[in-house]
N, C-alpha and C positions, 0 to 999 in steps of 0.2 A: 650215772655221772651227773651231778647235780648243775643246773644252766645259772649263768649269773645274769640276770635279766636287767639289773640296775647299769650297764655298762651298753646295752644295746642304744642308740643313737648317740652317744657319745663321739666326741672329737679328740684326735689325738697327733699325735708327732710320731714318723718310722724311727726307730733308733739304729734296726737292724736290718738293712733291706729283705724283702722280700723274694720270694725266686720265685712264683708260679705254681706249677706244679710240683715244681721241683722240692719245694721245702717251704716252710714258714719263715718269718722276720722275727723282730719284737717292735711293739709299739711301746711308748709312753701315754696314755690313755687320762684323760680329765673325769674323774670319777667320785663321788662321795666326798666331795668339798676337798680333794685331795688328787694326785697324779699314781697311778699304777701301771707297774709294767705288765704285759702278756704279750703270750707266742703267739704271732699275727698270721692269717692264711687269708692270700687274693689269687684271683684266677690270675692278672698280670705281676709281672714285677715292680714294684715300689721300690723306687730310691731312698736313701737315707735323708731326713729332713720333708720329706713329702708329708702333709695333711693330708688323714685319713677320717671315715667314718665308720665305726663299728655298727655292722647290719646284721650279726650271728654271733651267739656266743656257741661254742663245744664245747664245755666245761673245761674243768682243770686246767683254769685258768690261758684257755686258748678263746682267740675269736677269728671272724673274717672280717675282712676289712676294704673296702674300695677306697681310692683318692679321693678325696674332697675338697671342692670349691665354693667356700660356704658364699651364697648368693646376693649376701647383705654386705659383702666387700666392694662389688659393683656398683651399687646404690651408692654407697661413699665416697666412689672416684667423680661418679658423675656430676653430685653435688659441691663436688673441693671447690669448682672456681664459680659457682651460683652465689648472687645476693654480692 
């Protein structure tokens, strides 16, 4: 099963929440100058509208995925009222 390796650190949007173990989501994924979908797998539940980070791909068109807070969002809040 062939790995899609261009999609690993990528950011993306839940479209289909997640359940655990129980089952995969879908994400909306920022990928090759363009948005794609794939069946999302996290160890916790992700809500719908949650930023994620793709850390695995399993082929056909599956990944894993954890929440993410991308860390240069903070940098910007602290700066708002500077100067």
């Amino acid at each position: 099963m062939p790995q899609d390796e261009a999609v690993i650190g990528c950011t993306g949007k839940v479209l289909i929440g997640t359940r655990g173990s129980a089952g995969p989501g879908e994400v909306l994924v920022r990928v090759r100058g363009g948005s794609e979908t794939f069946l999302a797998w996290s160890e916790d539940p992700l809500a719908v509208g949650a930023t994620v980070l793709v850390i695995e791909s399993r082929g056909c068109r599956e990944v894993g995925v954890i929440e993410w807070v991308d860390p240069l969002d903070a940098l910007g809040e602290n700066t708002a009222g500077a100067g």
